[in-house]
N, C-alpha and C positions, 0 to 999 in steps of 0.2 A: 504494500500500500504506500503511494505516494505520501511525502511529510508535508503538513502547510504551515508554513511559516508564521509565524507571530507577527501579525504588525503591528515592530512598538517599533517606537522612533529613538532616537539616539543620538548626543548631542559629540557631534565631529570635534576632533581637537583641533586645537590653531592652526594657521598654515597648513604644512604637508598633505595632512589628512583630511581636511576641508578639501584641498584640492582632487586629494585621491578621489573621494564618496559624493559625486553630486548625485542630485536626487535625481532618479531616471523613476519612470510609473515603477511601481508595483510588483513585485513575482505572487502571481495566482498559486502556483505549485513547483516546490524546488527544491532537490533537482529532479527533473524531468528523463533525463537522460547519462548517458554515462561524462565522468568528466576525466577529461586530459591531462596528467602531470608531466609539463615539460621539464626534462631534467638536460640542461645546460653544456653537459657533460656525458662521458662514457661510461660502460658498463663498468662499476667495480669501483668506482671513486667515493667520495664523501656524502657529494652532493647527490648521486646513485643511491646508496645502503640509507641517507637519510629518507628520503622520497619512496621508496620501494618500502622501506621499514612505515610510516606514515601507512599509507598505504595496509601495510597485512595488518595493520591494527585496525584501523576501521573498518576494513572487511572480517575481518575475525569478533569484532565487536558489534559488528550490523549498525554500525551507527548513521548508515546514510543507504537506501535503497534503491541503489544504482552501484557500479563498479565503478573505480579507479583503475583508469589505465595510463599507468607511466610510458612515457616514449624520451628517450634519449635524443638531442639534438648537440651533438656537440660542434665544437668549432670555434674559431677567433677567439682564444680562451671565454668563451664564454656568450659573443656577442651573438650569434647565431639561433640559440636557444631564449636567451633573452628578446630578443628583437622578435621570433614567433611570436611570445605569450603578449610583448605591447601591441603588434599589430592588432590584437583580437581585442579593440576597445569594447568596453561594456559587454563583455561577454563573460559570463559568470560560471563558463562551463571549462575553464582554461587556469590552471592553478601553476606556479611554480617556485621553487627553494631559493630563499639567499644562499650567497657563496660571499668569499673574496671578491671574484670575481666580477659583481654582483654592481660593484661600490669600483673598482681601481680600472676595469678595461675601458668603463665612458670617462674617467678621468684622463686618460692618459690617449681619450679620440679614436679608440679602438673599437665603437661603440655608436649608432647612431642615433639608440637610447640609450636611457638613465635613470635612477630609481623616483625621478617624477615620474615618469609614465608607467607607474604600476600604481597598484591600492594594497597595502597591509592588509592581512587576516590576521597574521596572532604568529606572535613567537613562540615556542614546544621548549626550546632548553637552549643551555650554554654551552659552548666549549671554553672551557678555559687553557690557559694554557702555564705548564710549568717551567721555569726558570733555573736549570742544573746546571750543574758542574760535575766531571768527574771525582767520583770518588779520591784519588787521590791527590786531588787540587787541596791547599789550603784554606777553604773558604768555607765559611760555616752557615754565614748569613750576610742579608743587606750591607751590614756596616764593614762587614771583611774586602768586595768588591767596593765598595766609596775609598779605601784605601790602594786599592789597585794601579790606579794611576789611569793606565789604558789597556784594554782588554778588545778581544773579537770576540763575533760569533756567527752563527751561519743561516744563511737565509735561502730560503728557497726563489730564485728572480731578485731581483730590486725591489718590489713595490711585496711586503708580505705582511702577514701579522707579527711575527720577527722580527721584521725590519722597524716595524712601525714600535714595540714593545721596546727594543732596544734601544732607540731615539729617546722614549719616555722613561727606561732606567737612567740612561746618560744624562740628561736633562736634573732628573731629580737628586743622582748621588754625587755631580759634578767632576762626572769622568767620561773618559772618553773611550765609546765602545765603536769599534771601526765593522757594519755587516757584508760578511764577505759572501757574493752570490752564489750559489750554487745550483746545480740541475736538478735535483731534486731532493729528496727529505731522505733519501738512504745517503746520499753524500753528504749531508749536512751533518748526520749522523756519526757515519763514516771520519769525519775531520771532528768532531768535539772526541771520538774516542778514542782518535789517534793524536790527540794533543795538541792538532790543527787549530782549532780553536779552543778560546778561552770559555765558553759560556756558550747554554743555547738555551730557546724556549719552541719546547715540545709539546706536541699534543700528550693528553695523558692517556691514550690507549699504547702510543709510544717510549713514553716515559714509565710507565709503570712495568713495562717487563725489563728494562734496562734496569730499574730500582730495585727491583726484584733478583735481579741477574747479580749484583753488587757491585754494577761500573757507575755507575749516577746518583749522584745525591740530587733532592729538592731543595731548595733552598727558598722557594718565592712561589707561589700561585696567581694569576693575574686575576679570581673573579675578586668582587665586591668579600665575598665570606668563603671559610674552607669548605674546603670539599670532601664530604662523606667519602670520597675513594681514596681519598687524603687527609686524613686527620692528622697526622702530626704534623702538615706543610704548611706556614704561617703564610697570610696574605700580604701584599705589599701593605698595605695599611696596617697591619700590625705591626709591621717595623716602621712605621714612622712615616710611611709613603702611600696616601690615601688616594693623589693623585693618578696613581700608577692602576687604574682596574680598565681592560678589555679584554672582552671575549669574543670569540667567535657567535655570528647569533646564528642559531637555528628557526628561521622559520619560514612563512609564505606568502604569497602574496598572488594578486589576479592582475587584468589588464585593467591600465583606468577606467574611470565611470561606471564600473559594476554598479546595481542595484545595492543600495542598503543593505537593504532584506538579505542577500547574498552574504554580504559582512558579518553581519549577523548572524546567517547560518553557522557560517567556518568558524566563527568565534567559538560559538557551542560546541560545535564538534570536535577542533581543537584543545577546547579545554579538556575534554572526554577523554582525548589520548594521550594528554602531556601530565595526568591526574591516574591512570590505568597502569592495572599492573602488569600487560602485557607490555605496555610501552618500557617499564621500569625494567621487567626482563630483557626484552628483544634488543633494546639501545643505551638505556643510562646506565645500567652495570655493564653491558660487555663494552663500548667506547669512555665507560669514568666519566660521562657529562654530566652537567649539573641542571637536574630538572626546572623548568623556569617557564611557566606559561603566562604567558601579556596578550594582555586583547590588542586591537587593532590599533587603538590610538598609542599605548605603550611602544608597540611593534616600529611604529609611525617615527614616535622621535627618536630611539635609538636608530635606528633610519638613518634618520638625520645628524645626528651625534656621531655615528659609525665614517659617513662620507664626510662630514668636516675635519676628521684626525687624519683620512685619509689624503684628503688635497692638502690638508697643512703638510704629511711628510715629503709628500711630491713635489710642494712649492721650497720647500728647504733644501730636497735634492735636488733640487734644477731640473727636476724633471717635466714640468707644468709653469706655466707664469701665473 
């Protein structure tokens, strides 16, 4: 049986979101039909296991009486997949994942949209990201690295959440951290183990079997508060550095001018999965993320807090004006 929607109305946050949600008529019954997760990217990625995970939870929890069907669109890191799901304005049957990529490929003109030309649904959860050192570096914590002097570490590209976390330690402990680029996350890896670099900040389904393994200490966590998969790893804000929290965000979003009512829908059903305990099985224990569900307007200005750190790194690296 089709679901009908509640018509309550709902008051748009400032900017962004305003612009995302204008009022278009009405949805009679929704959804209708089966709906599309464009996913950005290739089989097997982040931005893949996040959307395809989505996905078997709501169908394993009947929370919407139609299928999800994910389709892969990858290409121009990212703009290919993205520029489908804008072009289908007001279209309510067309959902897709923030990435990085998300946020740095229309910064950097790679891109012929940009996260104005979507509408927030609701962020699912965090990634944070951890802050080690090899175990047998001297360094125990924040104040041990402010004494450093100048240290590297390794990034995946130029433009990363690495790169950008790194600027923001450098910044706050008044040292100089130099990120050196690399091809990918096994090489980045690869150089913090072999003493190449001084410092890295890892995902923690990455970090935790290297912590595990006894080559990497934690030293720093970037969300807001610890993390259950880390309890002994103190935030930057507990060492004195409140300003130092980003994480990667988990969540999704439509083409502008969907219907309300649509916003509304996902919000609920979002919340369903980022609150379930299949979600908690399938994705927050085996990736160590940090569950975090934000309605749309939430979704909205982290949005927008995410792309303003990202063009400030780009304008400092000469990479953007």
């Amino acid at each position: 049986m089709k679901r009908t929607i509640l018509n309550r109305s709902r008051v748009a946050g400032a900017g962004l979101l305003a612009t995302f949600a204008l009022a278009l008529p009405a949805l009679a019954e929704y959804p209708e039909k089966n709906i599309t997760m464009i996913i950005p990217f290739g089989a097997g990625g982040g931005s893949d296991t996040l959307a395809r995970t989505i996905a078997t939870v709501i169908g394993e929890k009947e929370l919407i009486p139609v299928s999800i069907l994910p389709e892969n669109r990858p290409g121009a890191s990212g703009a290919v997949g993205y520029t489908t799901i804008a072009e289908q304005k007001g279209n309510p049957y067309t959902l897709g994942t923030v990435s990085v990529s998300f946020f740095t490929t229309p910064l950097l003109g790679g891109s012929p949209v940009s996260y104005r030309d979507f509408t927030p649904l609701a962020s699912i959860a965090q990634s944070p990201y951890l802050l080690v050192v090899p175990t047998s570096a001297d360094i125990q914590s924040l104040e041990d690295l402010a004494g450093a002097g100048r240290l590297t570490t390794g990034t995946v590209g130029v433009v990363s959440d690495a790169a950008l976390l790194s600027r923001m330690t450098a910044d706050a402990l008044g040292v100089q951290i130099d990120a050196v680029p690399f091809d990918g996350e096994g090489e980045v890896l690869a150089a913090l183990l072999g003493g190449h670099v001084n410092i890295g900040y890892l995902n923690p389904s990455e970090a935790m079997s290297q912590m595990q393994a006894g080559t990497l200490r934690a030293i720093a966590i970037s969300s807001a508060e610890r993390s259950e998969a880390f309890p002994d790893v103190p935030t930057f804000a507990e060492q004195g550095h409140p300003e130092i929290v980003h994480t990667q965000l988990r969540g999704l979003v439509m083409p502008a001018d969907v219907p309300p009512e649509a916003v509304a829908y996902w919000e609920g059903v979002l919340e369903q999965v980022a609150t379930s305990e299949e979600w908690k099985t399938q994705y927050i224990d085996r990736f160590h993320d940090i569950p975090d569900y934000a309605d749309a307007e939430g979704l909205a200005k982290s949005i927008e807090t995410t792309n303003a750190r990202y063009e400030a790194l780009m304008k400092e690296l000469g990479l953007i004006n």
